[in-house]
C-alpha positions in Angstrom: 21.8 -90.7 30.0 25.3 -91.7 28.8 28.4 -90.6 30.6 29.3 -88.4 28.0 26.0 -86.8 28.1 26.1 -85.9 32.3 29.6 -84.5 31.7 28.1 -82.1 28.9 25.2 -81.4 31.9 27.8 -80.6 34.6 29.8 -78.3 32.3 29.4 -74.4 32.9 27.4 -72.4 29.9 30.0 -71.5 27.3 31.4 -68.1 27.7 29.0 -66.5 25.2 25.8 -67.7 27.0 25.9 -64.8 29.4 22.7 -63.6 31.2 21.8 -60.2 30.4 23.3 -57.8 33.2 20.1 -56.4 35.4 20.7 -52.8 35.5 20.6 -52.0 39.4 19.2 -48.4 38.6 16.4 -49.1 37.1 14.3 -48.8 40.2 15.2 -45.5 40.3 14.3 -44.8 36.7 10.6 -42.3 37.6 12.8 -40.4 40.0 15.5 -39.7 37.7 12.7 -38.9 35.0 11.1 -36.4 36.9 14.1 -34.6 37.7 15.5 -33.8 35.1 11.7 -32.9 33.1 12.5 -30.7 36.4 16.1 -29.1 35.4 14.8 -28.6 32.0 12.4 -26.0 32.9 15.4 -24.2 33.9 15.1 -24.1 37.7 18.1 -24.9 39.3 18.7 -28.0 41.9 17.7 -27.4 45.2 19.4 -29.9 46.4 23.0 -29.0 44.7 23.8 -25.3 46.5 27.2 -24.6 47.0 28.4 -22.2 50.0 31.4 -20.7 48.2 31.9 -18.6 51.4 30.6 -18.6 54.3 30.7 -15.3 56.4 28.8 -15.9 59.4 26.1 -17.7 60.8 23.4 -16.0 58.9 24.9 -15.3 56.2 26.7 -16.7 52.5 28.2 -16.3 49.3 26.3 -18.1 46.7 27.5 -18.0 42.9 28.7 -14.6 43.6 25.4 -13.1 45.4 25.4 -12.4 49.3 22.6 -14.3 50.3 20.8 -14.7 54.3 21.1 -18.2 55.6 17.6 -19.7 56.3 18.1 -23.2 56.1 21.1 -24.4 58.2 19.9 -25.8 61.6 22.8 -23.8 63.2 20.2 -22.5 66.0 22.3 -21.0 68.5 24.7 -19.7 65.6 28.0 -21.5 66.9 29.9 -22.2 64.2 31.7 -18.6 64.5 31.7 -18.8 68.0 35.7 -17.3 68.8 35.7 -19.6 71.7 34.7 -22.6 69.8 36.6 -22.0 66.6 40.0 -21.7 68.7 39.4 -24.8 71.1 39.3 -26.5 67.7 42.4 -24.8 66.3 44.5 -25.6 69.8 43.4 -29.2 69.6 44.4 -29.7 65.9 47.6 -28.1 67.1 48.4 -30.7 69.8 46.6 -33.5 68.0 46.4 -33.6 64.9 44.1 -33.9 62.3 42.8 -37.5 63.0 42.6 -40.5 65.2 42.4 -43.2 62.4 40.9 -45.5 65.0 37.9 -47.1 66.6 36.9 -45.6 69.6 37.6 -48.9 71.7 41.0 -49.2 69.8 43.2 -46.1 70.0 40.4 -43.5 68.7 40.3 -42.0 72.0 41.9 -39.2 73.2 41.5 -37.2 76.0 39.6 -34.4 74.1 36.7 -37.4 74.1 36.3 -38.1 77.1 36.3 -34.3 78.3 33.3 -33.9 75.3 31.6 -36.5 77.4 32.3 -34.7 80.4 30.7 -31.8 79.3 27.7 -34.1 78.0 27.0 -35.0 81.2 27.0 -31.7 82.8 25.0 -30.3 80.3 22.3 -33.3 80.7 23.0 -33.9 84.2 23.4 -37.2 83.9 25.8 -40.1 85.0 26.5 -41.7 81.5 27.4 -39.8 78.0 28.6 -41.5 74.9 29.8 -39.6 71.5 29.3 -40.9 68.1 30.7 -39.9 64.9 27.6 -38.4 63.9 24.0 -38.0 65.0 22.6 -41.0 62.8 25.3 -43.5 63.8 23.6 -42.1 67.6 19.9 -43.4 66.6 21.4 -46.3 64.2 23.7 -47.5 67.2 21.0 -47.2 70.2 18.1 -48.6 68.7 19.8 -51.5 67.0 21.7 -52.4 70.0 18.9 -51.7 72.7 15.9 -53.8 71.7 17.0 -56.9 70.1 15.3 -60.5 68.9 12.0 -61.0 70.2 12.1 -57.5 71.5 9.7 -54.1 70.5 10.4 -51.0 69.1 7.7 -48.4 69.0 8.1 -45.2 66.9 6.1 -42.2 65.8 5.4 -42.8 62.2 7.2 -39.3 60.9 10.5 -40.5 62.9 13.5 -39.4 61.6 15.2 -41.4 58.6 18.1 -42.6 61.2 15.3 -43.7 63.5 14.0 -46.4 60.9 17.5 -47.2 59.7 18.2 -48.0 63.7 15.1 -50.3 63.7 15.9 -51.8 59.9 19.7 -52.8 61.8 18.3 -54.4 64.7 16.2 -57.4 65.5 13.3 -56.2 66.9 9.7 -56.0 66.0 8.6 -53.1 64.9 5.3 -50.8 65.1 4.4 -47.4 64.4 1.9 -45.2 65.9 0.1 -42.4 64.2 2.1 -39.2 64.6 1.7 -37.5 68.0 -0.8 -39.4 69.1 -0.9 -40.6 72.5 -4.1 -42.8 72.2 -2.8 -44.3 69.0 0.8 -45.0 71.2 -1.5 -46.4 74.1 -3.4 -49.1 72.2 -0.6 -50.5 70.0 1.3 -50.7 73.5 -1.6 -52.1 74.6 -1.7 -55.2 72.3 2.0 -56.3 72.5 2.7 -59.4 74.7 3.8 -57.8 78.3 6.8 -60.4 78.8 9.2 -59.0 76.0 11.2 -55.7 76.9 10.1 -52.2 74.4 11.5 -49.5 73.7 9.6 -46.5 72.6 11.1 -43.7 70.1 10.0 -40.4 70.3 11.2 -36.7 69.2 11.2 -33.5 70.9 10.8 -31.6 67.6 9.9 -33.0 64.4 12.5 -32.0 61.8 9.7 -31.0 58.4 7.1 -29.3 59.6 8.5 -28.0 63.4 5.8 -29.6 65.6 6.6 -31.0 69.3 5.8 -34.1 70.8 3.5 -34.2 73.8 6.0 -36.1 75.9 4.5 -36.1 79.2 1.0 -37.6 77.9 3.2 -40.3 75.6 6.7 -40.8 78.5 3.2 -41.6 81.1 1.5 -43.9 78.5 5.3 -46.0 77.9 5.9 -46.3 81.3 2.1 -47.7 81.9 3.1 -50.8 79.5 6.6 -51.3 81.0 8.8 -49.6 78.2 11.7 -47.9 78.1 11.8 -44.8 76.6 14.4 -42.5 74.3 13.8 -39.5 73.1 15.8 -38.0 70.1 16.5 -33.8 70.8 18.9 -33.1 67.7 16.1 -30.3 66.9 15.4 -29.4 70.4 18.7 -29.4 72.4 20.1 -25.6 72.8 17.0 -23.7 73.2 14.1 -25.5 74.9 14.1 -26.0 78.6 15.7 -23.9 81.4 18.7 -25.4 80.7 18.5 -25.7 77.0 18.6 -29.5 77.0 15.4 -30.3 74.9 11.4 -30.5 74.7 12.0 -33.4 77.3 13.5 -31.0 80.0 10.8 -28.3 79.0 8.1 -30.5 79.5 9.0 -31.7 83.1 10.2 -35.3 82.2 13.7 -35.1 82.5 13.5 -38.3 85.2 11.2 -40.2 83.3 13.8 -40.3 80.0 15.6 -43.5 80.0 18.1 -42.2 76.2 18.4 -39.0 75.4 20.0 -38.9 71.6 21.2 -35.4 69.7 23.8 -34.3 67.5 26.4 -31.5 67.7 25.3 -30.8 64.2 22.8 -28.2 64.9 22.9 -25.8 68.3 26.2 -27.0 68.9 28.0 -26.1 66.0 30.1 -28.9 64.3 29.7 -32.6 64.0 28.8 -35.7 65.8 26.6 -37.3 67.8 25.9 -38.9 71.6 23.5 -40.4 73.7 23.1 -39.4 77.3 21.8 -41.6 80.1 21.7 -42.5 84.3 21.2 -46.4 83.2 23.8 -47.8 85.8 24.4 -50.3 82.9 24.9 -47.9 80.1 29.0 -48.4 79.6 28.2 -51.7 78.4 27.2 -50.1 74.9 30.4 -49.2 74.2 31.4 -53.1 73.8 28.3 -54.1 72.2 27.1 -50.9 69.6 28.5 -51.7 66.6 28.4 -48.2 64.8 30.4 -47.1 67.9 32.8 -50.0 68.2 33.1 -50.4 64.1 34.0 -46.8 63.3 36.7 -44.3 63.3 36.5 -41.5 66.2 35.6 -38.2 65.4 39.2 -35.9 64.7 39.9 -34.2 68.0 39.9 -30.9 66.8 35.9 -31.4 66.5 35.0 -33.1 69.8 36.7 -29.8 71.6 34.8 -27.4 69.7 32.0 -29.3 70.7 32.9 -29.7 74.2 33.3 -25.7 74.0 30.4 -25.4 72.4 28.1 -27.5 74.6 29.3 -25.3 78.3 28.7 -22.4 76.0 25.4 -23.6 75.7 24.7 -23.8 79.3 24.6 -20.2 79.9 23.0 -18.9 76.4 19.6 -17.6 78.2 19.8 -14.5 76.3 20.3 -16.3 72.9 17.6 -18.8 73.9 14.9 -15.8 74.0 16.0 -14.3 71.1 15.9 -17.2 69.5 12.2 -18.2 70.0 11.6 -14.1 69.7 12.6 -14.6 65.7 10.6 -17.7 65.4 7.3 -15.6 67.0 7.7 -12.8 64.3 8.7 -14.8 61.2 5.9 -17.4 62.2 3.2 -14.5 63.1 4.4 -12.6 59.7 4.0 -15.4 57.0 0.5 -16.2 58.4 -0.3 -13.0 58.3 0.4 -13.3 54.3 -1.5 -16.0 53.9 0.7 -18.5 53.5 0.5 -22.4 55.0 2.4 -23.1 58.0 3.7 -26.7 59.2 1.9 -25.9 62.1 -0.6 -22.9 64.1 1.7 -21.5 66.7 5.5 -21.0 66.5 6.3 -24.2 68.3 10.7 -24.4 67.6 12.9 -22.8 65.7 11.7 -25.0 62.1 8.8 -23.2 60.5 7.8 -25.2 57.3 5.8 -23.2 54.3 3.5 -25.2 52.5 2.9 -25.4 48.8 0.4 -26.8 46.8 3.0 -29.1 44.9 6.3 -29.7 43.4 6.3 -26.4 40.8 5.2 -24.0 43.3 7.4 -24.7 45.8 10.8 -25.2 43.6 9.2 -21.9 41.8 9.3 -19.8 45.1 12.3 -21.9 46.6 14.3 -20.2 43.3 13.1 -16.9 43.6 13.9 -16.9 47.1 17.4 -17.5 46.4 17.7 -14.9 43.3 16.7 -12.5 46.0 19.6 -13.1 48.5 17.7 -15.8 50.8 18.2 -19.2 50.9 16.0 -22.1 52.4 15.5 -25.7 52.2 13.1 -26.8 49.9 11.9 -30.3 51.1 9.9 -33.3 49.3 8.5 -37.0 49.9 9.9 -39.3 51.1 11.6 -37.1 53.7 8.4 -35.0 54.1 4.7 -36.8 54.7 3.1 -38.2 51.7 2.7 -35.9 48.9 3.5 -32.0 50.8 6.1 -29.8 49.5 7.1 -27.5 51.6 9.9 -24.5 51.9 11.7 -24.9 55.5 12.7 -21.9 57.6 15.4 -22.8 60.6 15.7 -19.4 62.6 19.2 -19.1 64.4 19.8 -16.7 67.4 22.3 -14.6 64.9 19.7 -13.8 63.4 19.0 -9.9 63.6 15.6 -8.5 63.9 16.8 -6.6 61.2 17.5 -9.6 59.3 14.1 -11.5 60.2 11.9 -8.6 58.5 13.9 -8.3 55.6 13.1 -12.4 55.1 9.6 -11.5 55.6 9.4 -8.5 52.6 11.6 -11.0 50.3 8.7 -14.4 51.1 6.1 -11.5 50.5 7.6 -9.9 47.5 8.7 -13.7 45.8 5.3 -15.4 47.0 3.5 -12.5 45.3 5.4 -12.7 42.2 4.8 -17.0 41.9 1.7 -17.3 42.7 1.9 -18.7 46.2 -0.3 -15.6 48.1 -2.2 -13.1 46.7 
């Protein structure tokens, strides 16, 4: 080869040889198709309601129409809470809007430690730590807890911020069939005994409402040396004596090493936390990085949830009338025929199963023409191939209220098909 030749070689492509740009969508070309043969049947987008006011716990303005919040997750109906609402006006007042800082920089006020405080009353335990939401709580934990070399074993309906926790860290991970404790027990069984484990569970299951069976699954992690956290964003407020989750219901309260949750549902507002007696739990607040690399939550939110949460301590009353909704809407939409997420009233989710995508968007619409909104919910955030309409009951709800949501599910199931 000449010289002149291996200069030509070593030259960059002229700037009209360009490679063909690689459209980054594409992969989500099917899913875009089917939506919009979906819009153009005239339904409209589940997934793009907009609260233009907001009256109360249970209830909404949507395009105009007064409509009975069914799909909101705001269980112990908080968010109009006088109480609550002024802590967070009086903190705005003396704080301001923002922290615009890490929580290990200056992103902590004293309205974040006393939301702590009140974290660890509420749980009882010797270590809280708040998050700027409830995924950053699972993202941080997991990611940070079981590293290199490590396990960590989940429930294979875990939340989405349960597998983005795992996809952040190091650790190996396996899944167990959901809820079952012999499934948990042999995969424990065939990891190497030397390297530390961490298994995942939930106290409710956010699609179709079921509980774990955490003493049978706490006994069967502690049997194979693992730690053990349990997630209660769905089960914090209203289970247990003290309304601290499925995990203080179920008797295992000293056998949790993490309990994770979020101030998004029962309690009202935003955020998240973990809460723990590990004598070396401080040490994740120098080590998490979605704690250390992110903004603190505005004060103004942290003492409405600090309100919110010793509220919550003493809310027996709204407890029972809380699971006394879920008893009646559950027992009266099985009485109608239709499919239930599960047999018994087991939390405050009930999940309505339809036979596929038209039905459910078909009764989902309805629903809402009628002055009732829910969430309608498909895969991947559901289990391969169910559709299904999800009911979260909230303690504002009036019995009133709860048989007026049963004639409109009768009256709009009737008219799409769903039961006869």
């Amino acid at each position: 080869m000449t010289e002149a030749a291996a200069t030509a070689d070593a030259l960059p492509a002229s700037p009209t040889e360009v490679a063909p740009e690689r459209d980054l969508f594409s992969k989500f070309d099917a899913l875009i198709a089917e939506r919009e043969a979906l819009m153009a049947t005239g339904v409209r987008d589940p997934f793009a309601i907009v609260m233009d006011e907001v009256k109360s716990p249970t209830l909404a303005v949507i395009k105009g129409k007064e409509t009975i919040l069914l799909g909101t997750y705001n269980y112990m109906g908080m968010t109009f809470d006088p109480d609550v609402v002024r802590a967070g006006k009086d903190a705005l007042d003396a704080f301001g809007s923002g922290t615009t800082g890490s929580r290990v920089l200056n992103g902590t006020y004293s309205p974040h430690k006393d939301c702590e405080e009140a974290l660890k009353e509420f749980y009882g335990t010797s270590h809280a730590m708040v998050f700027s939401t409830g995924y950053q709580a699972n993202l941080g934990m997991i990611s940070t807890l079981a590293g290199k070399g490590e396990y960590v074993i989940l429930d294979a309906d875990s939340h989405a911020s349960i597998y983005d926790g795992c996809a952040l860290g190091n650790a190996e991970i396996v899944r167990f069939r959901h809820n079952s404790v012999e499934d948990l027990d042999k995969r424990l069984g065939r990891l190497p005994k030397e390297p530390g484990k961490l298994v995942v569970l939930e106290g409710v299951y956010s699609m179709l409402g079921d509980i774990a069976p955490l003493p049978e699954m706490v006994a069967v992690a502690k049997k194979h040396g693992a730690m053990v956290l349990v997630d209660e964003a769905h089960g914090m407020g209203f289970f247990g004596p003290n309304g601290r989750g499925v995990y203080e219901e179920q008797g295992v309260e000293d056998q949790v090493d993490f309990v994770v949750g979020t101030f998004s549902k029962s309690v009202g507002t935003v955020g998240g936390f973990c809460a723990s007696n590990h004598p070396k739990f401080d040490v994740m607040r120098l080590v998490c990085r979605p704690y250390v690399f992110t903004a603190s939550l505005p004060p103004s939110v942290v003492a409405t949830a600090a309100t919110s949460i010793r509220k919550l301590m003493h809310a027996g009353e709204k407890r029972a009338h809380l699971w006394a909704n879920s008893k009646r809407l559950h027992g009266g939409l099985k009485e109608m025929g239709y499919t239930l997420g599960t047999d018994t009233p087991q939390s405050a989710i009930i999940a309505v199963i339809l036979k596929d995508q038209t039905q459910a968007v078909a009764l989902w619409q309805s629903l809402l023409e009628g002055g009732l909104y829910v969430n309608m919910a498909r895969p991947p955030a559901t289990p391969a191939g169910t559709y299904l309409l999800r009911c979260s009951l909230c303690a504002e709800h009036s019995a009133a209220q709860v048989e007026t949501i049963l004639a409109m599910f009768k009256a709009s199931g009737q008219a799409v098909g769903a039961i006869d």
